[in-house]
N, C-alpha and C positions, 0 to 999 in steps of 0.2 A: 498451407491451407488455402483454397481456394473456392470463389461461392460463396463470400463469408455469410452473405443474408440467410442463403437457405441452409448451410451444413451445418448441423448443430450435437451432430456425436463425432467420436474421434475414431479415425478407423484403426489406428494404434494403442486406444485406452486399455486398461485392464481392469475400470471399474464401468458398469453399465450405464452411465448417466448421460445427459445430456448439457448443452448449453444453456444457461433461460434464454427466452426471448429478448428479455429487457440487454442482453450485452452483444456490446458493439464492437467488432472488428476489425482491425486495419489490416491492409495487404500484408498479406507475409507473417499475420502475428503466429506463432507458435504455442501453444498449451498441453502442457505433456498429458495431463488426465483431468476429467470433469470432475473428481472428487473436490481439486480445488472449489466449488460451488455447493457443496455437500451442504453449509452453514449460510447460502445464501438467498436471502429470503425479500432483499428491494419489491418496492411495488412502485417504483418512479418509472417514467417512461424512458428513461437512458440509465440504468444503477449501474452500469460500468462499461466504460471507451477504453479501448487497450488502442494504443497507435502501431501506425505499420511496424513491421519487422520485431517489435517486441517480444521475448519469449518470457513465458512463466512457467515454472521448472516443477515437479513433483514434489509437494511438502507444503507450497504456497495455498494458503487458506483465507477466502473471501469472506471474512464472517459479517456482513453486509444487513446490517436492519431494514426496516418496511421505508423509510423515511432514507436509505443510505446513497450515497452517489459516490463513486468511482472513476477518477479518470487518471491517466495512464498516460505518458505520450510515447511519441516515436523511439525507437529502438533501444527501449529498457529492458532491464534483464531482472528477474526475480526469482533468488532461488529459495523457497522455503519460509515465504516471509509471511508472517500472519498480519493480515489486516481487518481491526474490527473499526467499522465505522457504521456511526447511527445519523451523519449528517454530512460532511464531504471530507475525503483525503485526495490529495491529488498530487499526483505523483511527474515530474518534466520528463524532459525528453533525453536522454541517454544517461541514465538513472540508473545506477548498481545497487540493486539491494539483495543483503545477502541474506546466507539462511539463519533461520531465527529471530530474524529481526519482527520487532513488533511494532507497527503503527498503530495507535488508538488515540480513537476522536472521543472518548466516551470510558470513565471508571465503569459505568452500568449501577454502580451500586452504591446507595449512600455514603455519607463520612458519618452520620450518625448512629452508632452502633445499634440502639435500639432498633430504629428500623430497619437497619441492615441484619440484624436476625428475623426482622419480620419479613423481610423478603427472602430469607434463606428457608425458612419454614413454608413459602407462598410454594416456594422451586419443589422441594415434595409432592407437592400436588397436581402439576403441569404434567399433563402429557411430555409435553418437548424439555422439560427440564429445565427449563430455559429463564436468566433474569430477565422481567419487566418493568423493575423498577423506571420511574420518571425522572433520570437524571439529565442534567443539561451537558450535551454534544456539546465541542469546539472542533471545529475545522481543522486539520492537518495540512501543510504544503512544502511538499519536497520541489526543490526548483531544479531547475537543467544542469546536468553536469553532477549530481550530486553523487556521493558513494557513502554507503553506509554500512560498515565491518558487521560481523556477526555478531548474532545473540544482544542485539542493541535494544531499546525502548523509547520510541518517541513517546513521550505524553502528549493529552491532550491540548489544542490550543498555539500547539507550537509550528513554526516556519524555519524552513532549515535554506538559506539562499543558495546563489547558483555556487555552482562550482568549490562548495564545501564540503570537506570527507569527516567524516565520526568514527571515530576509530572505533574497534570489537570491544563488546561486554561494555557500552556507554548506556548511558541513563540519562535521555535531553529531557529538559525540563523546561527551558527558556530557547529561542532566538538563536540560530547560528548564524551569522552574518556570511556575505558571501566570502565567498574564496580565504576560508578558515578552514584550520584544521582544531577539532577538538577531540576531547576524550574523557574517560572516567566517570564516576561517579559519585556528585553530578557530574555531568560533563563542565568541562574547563576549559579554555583559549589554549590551543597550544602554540600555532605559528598563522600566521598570515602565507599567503600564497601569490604569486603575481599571475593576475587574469593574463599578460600580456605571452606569459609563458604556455598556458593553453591555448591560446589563437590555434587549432590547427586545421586545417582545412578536408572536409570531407573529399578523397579523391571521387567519391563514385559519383557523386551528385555537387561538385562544386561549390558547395554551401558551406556555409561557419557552420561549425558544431554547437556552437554560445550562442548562433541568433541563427536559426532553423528556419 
């Protein structure tokens, strides 16, 4: 993709949408179809940075609130992954997220049942169908290097360090510390990892991968 300021449809989509305005570009980012933005709705003046070379694959869905911000770093890969956020997720730089995976910054919806039917009864009556409930956002942060298996679930509030993997079908609910590996449900410590064994060196641009 190139022009990222001014090109805002995709001349390969097969759904007729566009970019919003509010998302930002990096050279080389790749976006298979605009439906990912189908659910996105920011009214911040940056509600999503994708960094250069980044591709986001058919399936991945931006479900982005009026209050949401998005950012992305360099040369992540996302195939399918849903992200709701009403307040920030932020995702580093050579970042694998796989399909199904779900980030959320935000339940949306009560723990107290009573009003949690009374917001289900509100959604009837919406045009958009849409929860409005006033729940309190927590911040998401996936850091550099990180890889995250299929059909996973971050909750709200959580931080996953650099160079940490989540194994498929996990359920994070707490803190991954860096260069861990976990898994399960909840997610549980499996193994430590040596950063010194990632050191590898980018050929193209000479750079650490760990410190971009």
């Amino acid at each position: 993709m190139t022009d990222q300021d001014t090109v805002r449809a995709l001349p390969w989509d097969w759904y007729p949408g566009t970019i919003p305005e509010n998302v930002v570009l990096g050279d080389s980012v790749y976006i298979e179809t605009s439906f990912s933005f189908f659910r996105y709705r920011s009214q911040t003046p940056v509600g999503l940075q994708i960094g250069r070379g980044t591709c986001i694959y058919e399936g991945t869905m931006f479900d982005v609130g009026v209050n949401g911000r998005v950012r992305i770093g360099d040369y992540g890969l996302l195939n399918g992954a849903m992200i709701y956020c009403d307040a920030a997720v932020e995702i580093g730089d050579y970042a694998l997220i796989s399909w199904n995976v779900v980030l959320m910054d935000n339940y949306r919806l009560p723990w107290d049942h009573a009003k949690r039917r009374q917001e289900l009864r509100q959604v009837a009556t919406r045009t958009a169908r849409r929860f409005e409930a006033h729940t309190e956002a927590q911040p998401i942060r996936i850091e550099a290097n990180v890889w995250i298996g299929f059909n996973t679930c971050v909750m709200p509030g959580v931080t996953i360090g650099e160079g940490a993997i989540v194994g498929a079908r996990s359920l994070v609910l707490e803190d991954v510390a860096p260069y861990t590996i976990v898994g399960g449900n909840p997610a549980r410590f499996i193994r430590h990892l040596d950063p010194a064994e990632h050191q590898v060196s980018d050929s193209s641009t000479g750079a650490d991968p760990l410190n971009p």
